[in-house]
GUVEX-539497 format. One record per residue: residue number from 1; residue in three letters; x, y negated, z of N, C-alpha, C in turn. Coordinates in steps of 0.1 Angstrom, whole numbers. Each point is the difference from the previous one (the first is absolute). Example, Ala and Ser with C-alpha at 12.3 -4.5 7.8 and 13.67 -1.06 7.14 Angstrom:
# GUVEX-539497
 pos code   nc1   nc2   nc3  cac1  cac2  cac3   cc1   cc2   cc3
   1  ALA   132    57    78    -9   -12     0     9   -12     0
   2  SER    -4   -11    -7     9   -11     0    -8   -11     8
***
This chain:
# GUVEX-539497
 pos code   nc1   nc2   nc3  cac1  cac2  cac3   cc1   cc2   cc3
   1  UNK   231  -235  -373     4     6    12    14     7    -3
   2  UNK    12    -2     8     9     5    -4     5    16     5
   3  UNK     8     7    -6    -1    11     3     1     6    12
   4  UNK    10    -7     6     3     6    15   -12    -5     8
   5  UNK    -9    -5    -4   -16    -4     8    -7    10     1
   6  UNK     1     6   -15   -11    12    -7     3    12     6
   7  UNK    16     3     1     4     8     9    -6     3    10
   8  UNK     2    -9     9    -2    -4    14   -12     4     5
   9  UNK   -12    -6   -15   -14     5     5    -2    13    -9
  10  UNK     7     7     0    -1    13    -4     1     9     9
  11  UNK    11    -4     9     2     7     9    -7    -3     9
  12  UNK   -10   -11     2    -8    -3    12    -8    10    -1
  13  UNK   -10     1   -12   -13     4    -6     6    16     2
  14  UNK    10     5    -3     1    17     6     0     2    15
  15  UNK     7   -13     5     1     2    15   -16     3     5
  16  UNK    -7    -9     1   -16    -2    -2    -4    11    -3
  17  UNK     3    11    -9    -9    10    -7     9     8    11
  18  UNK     9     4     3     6     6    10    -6     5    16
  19  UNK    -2   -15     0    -6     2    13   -16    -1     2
  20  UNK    -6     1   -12   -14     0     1    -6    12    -4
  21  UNK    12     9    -2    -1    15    -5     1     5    11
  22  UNK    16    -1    11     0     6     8   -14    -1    10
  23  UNK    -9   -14     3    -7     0     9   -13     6    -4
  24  UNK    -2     5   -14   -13     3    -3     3    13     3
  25  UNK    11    10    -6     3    14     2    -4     0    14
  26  UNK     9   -10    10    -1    10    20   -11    -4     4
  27  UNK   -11   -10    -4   -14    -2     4    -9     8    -6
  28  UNK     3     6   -13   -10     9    -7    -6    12    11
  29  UNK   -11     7    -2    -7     9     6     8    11    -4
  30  UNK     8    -1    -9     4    15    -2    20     3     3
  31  UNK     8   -12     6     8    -1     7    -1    11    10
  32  UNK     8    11     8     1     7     8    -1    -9    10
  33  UNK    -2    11    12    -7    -7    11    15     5    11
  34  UNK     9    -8     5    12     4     8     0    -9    13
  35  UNK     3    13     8     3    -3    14     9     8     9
  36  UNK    -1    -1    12     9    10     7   -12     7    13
  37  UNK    -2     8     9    -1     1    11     9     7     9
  38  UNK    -1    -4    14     8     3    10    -3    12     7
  39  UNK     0    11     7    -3     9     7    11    10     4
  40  UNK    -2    -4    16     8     6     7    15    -7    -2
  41  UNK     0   -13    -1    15    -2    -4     4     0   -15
  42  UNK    -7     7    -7     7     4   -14    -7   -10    -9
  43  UNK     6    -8   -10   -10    -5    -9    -5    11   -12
  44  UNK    -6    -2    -8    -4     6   -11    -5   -10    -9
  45  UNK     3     1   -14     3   -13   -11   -10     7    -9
  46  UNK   -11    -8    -5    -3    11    -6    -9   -12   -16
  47  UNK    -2     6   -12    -3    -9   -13   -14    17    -3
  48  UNK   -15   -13    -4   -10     7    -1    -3    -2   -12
  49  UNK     0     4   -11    -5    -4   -16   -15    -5     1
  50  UNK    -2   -11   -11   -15    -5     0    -1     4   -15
  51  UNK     6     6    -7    -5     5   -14     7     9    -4
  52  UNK    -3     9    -7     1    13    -7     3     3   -13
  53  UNK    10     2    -9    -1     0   -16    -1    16    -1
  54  UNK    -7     2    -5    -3    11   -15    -6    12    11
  55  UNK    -1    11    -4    -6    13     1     8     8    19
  56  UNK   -10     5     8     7     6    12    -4    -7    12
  57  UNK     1     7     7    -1    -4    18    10   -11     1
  58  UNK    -4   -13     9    11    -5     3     9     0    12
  59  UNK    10     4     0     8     5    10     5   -12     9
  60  UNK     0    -1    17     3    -5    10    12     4     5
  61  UNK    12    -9     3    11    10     3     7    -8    13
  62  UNK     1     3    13     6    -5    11     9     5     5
  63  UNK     9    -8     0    14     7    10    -2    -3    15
  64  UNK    -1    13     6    -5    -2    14    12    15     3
  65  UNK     9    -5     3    10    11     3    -2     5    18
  66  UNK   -10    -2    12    -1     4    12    -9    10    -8
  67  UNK    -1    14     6    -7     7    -5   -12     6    11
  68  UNK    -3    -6     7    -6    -3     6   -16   -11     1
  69  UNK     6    -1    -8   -10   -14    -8    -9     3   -13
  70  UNK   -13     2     2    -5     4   -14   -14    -9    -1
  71  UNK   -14    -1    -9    -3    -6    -1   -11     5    -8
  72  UNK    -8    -8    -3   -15     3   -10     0   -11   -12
  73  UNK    -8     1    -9   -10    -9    -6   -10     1     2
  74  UNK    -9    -7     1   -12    -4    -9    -3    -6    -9
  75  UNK    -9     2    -5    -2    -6   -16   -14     6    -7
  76  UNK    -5   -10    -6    -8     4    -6    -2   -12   -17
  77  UNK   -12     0    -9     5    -5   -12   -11   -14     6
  78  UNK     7   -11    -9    -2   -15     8   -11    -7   -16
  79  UNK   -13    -1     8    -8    -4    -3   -13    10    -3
  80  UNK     1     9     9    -9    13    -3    -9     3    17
  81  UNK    -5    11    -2    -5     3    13     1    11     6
  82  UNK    18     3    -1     5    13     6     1    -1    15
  83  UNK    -1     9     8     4    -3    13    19     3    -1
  84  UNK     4    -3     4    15     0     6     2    20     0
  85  UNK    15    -3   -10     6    17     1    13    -4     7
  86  UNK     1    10     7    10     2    11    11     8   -12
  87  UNK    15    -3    -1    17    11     0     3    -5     8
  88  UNK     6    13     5    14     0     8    11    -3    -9
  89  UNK    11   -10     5    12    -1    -7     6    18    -4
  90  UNK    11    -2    -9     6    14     0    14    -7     3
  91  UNK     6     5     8    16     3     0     7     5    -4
  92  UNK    14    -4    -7    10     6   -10    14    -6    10
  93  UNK     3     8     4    12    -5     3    -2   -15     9
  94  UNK     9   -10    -3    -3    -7     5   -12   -16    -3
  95  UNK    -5     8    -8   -11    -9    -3   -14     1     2
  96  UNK   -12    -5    -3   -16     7     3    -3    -6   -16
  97  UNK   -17     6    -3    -1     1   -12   -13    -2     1
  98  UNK    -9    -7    -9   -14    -4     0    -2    -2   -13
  99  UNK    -9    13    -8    -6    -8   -14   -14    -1     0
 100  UNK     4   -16    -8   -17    -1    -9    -8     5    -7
 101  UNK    -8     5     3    -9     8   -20     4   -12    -8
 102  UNK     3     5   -10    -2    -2   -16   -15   -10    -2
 103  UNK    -2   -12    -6   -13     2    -3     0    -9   -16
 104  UNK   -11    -1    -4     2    -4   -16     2   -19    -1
 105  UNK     7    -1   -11     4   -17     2   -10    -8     2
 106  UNK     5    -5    12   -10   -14     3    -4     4    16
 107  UNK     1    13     2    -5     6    14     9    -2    11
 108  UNK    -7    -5    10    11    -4    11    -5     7    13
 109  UNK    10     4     8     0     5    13     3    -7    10
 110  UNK    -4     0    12     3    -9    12     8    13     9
 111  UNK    10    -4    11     9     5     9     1    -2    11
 112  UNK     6     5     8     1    -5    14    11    15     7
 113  UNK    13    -3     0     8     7     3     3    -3    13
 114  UNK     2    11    10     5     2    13     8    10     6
 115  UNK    10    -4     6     8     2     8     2     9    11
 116  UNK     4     8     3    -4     4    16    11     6     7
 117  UNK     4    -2    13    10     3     5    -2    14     9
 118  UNK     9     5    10    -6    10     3    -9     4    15
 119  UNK    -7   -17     6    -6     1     3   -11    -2    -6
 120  UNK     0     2   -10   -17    -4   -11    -1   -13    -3
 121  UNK    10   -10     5    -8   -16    -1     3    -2   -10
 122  UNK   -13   -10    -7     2     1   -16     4   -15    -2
 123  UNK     8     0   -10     6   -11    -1    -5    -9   -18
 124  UNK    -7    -2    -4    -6    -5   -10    10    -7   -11
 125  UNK     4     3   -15    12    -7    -6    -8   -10    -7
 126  UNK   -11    -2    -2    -8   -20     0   -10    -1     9
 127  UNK    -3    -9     0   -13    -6     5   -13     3    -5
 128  UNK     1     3   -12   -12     0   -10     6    13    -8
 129  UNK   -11     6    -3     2     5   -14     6    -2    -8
 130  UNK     8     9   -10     4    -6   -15    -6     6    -9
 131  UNK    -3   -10   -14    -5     4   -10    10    -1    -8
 132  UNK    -2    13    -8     8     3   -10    -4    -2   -13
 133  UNK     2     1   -12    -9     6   -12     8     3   -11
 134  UNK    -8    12    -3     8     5   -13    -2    -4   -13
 135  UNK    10     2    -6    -3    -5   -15     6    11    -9
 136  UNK    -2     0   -14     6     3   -12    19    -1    -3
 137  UNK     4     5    -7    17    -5     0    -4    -8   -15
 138  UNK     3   -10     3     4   -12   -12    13     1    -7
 139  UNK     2     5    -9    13     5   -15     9   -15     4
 140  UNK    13     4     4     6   -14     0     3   -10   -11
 141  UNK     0    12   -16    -2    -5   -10   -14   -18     4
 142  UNK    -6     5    10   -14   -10    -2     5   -12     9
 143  UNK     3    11    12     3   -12    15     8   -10     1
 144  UNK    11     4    -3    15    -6    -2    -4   -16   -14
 145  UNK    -5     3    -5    -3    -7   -15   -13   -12     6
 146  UNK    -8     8     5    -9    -8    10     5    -9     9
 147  UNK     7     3     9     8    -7    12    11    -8    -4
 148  UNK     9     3   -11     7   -16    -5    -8    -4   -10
 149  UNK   -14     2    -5    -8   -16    -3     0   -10    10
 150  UNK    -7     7    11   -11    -6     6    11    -9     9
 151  UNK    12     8     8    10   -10     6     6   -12   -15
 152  UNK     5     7   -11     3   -11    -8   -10   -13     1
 153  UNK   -17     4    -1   -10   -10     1    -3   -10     7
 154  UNK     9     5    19     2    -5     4     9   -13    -2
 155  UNK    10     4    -2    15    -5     0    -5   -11    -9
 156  UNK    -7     6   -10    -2   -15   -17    -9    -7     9
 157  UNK   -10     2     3   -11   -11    13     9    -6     6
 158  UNK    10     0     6     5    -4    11     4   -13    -5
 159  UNK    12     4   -14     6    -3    -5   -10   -13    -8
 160  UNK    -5     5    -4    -9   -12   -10    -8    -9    12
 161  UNK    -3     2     7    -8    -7    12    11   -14     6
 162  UNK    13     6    -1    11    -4     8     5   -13   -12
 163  UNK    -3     8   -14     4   -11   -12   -12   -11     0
 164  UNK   -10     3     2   -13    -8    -1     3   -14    10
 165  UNK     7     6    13    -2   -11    11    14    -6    -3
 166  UNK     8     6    -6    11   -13    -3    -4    -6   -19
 167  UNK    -8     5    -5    -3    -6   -12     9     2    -9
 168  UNK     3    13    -3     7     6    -6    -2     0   -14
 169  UNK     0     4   -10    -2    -4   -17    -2    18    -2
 170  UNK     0    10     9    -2    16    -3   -10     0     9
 171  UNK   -10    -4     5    -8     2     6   -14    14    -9
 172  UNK     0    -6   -12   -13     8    -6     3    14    -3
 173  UNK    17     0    -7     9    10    -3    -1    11    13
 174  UNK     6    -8    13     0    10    12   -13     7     2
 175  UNK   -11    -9    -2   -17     7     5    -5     7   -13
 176  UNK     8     0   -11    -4    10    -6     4    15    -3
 177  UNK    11    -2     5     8    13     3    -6     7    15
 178  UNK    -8   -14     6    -2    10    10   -10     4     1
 179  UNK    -7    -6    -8   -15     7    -5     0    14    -7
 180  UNK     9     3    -8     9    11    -5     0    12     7
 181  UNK    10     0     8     8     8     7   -16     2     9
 182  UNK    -9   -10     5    -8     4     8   -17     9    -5
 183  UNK     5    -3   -14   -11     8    -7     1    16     0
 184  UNK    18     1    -8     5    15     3     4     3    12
 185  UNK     1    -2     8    -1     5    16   -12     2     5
 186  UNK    -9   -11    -2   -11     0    11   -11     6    -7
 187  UNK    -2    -1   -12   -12     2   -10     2    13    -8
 188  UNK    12     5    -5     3     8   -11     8    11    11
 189  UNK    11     2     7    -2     6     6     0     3    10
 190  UNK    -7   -10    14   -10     3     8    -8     7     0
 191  UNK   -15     0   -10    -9    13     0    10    11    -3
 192  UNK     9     3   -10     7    12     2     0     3    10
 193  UNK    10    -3    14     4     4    10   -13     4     6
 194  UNK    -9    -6     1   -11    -1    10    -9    16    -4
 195  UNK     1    -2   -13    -7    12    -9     9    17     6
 196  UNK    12    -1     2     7     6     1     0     6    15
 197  UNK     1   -14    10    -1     3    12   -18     4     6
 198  UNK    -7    -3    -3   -12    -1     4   -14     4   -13
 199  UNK     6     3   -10   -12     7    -9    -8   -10    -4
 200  UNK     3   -15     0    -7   -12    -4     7   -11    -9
 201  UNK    -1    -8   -10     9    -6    -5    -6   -16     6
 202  UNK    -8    -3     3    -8   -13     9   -11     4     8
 203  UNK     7    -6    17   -11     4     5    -3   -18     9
 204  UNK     8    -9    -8    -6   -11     8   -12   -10    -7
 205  UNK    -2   -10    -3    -9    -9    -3    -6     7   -14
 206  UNK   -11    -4    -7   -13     4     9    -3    12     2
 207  UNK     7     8    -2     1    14     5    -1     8    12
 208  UNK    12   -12     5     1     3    19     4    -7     4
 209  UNK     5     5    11    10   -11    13    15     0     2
 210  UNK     5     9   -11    17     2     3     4   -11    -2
 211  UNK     6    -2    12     7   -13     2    13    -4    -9
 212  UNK     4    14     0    16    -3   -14    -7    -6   -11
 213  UNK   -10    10    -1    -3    -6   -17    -8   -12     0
 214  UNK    -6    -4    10    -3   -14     0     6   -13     0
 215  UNK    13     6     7    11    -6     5     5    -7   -14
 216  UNK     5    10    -6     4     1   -17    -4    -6    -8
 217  UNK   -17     0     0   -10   -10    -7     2   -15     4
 218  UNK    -3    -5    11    -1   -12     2    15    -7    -1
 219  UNK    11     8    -1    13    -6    -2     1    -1   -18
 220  UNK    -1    10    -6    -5     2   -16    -6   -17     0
 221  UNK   -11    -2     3   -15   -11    -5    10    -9     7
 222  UNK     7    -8     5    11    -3    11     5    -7   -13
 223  UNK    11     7    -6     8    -5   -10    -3     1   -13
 224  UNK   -12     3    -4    -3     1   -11   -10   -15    -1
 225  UNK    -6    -6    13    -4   -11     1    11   -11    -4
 226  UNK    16     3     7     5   -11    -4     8     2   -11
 227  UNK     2    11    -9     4     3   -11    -8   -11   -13
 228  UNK   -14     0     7    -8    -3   -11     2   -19     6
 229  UNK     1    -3    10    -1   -18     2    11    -2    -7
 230  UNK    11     7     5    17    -8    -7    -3     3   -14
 231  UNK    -5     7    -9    -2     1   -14    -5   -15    -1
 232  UNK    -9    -6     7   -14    -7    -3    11   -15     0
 233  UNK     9     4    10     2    -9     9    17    -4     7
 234  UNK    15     6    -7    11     6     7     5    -8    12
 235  UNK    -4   -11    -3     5   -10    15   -10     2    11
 236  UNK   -12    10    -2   -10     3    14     4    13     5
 237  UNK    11    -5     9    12     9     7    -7     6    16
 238  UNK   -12    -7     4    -6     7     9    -7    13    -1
 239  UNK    -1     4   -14    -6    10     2    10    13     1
 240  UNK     9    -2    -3     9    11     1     7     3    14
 241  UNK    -3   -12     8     2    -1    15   -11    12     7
 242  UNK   -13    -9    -7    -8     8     8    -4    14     2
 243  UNK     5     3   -18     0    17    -3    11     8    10
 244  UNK    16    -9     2     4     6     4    -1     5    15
 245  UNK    -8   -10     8    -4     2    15    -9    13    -1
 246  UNK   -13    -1    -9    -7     9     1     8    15    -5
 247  UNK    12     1    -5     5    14    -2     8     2    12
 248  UNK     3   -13     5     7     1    13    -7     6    14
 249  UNK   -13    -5    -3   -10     3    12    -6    14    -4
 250  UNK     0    10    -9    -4     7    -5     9    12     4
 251  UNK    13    -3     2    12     8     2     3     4    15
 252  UNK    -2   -13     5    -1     3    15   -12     4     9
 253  UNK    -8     3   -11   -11    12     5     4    11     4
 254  UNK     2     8     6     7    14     3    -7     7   -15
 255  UNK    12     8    -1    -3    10   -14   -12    12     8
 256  UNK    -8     4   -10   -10    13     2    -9    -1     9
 257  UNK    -4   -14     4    -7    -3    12   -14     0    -7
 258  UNK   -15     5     5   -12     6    -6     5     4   -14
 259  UNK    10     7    -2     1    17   -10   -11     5    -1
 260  UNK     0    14   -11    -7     6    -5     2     8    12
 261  UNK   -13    10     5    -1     9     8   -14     4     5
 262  UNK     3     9     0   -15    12    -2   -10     1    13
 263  UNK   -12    -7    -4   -12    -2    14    -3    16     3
 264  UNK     5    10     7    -3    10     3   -15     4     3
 265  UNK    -5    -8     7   -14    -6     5   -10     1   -14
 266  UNK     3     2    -7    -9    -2   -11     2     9   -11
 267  UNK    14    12     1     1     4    -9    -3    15     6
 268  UNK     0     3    10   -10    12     5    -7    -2    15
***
């Protein structure tokens, strides 16, 4: 393969990891929730947090400069059997102000902020509820170290998947680096993070249902399947295809979707 090829699919395989980042980040559950509403003429633009890092109330902050306009929450904690607590926004100047309790990692709250003009009519900023959930603060020492594995893990899948289907002569080299990089990201420090954010270092297979960490598993067993054919085998260039779909299909899962999070229902 000559170099300006290798190039070429170098830059494909980040493009790919690029945009399969971006789409898992703005589909994830814990993406902010943004919109505008209209009232009386005026819009109001407003971003709702779905997650929480480390210790404290989480603060709600609206720029609603008619002062005239104020508003409530409701909320109560999401998966329990609280009835619904009523705030009143607070007003600072030109903005309103709504916090969350605090609650311990893994604990999630549900929302429902409203609007009101100064004939009372309430003007609703979603449709639904939002759930939030709080976590732990993860040492960037951990995060940062964690997050270019697991994108590097990507990029080498891409890349070795992409050498497989042109029959490349680096095919076993590429899947083993990416078995690599996908061990210390996903395996070594993944439970860190998790341990950090949520007080657990595995909460998926056979343990539980976290979908990250299952996610992580079945992409792991993925290329460790075809690590071991191309040993057996270096010209059985399908398996490195196949590993690489299945990290592919694994990625475009939304990130944090069935997360760790606390059955309130059961714990009082």
């Amino acid at each position: 393969m000559s170099l300006t090829k290798s190039i070429l699919l170098w830059v494909l395989a980040f493009v790919l990891m690029g945009a399969t980042a971006i789409y898992q980040r703005m589909t994830g559950p814990t993406y902010p929730v943004s919109g505008k509403v209209e009232i009386k003429g005026g819009k109001i633009e407003f971003s709702l947090p779905r997650s929480h890092d480390g210790s404290g109330n989480d603060l709600i902050k609206l720029e609603v400069k008619d002062q005239q306009i104020y508003g409530y929450m409701k909320y109560k904690r999401y998966k329990s059997h609280d009835e619904w607590a009523i705030q009143q926004l607070k007003r600072e100047g030109n903005y309103l102000y709504a916090s969350i309790p605090e609650q311990p990692p893994a604990g999630k709250v549900m929302y429902h902020i409203a609007l009101l003009d100064q004939d009372g009519k309430n003007y609703w900023l979603t449709n639904e509820p939002v759930i939030i959930r709080f976590k732990g603060v993860v040492p960037q020492t951990v995060l940062i170290p964690h997050i270019i594995a697991m994108f590097l893990a990507m990029v080498f899948s891409m890349r070795a998947g992409i050498e497989a289907i042109f029959n490349g002569n680096k095919t076993f080299t590429l899947s083993l680096w990416t078995l690599i990089l996908l061990t210390i990201g996903g395996l070594i420090l993944g439970p860190m993070v998790q341990n950090y954010a949520f007080g657990a270092y595995w909460t998926g297979w056979p343990f539980g249902h976290d979908l990250t960490d299952n996610k992580t598993l079945a992409a792991f067993i993925g290329w460790a399947i075809a690590i071991w054919r191309l040993k057996k085998n270096p010209n059985d260039r399908k398996w490195a295809i196949i590993a690489m779909i299945i990290l592919l299909a694994v990625y475009l899962i939304p990130h944090s979707v069935l997360g760790s999070e606390i059955d309130y229902t059961k714990t009082n």
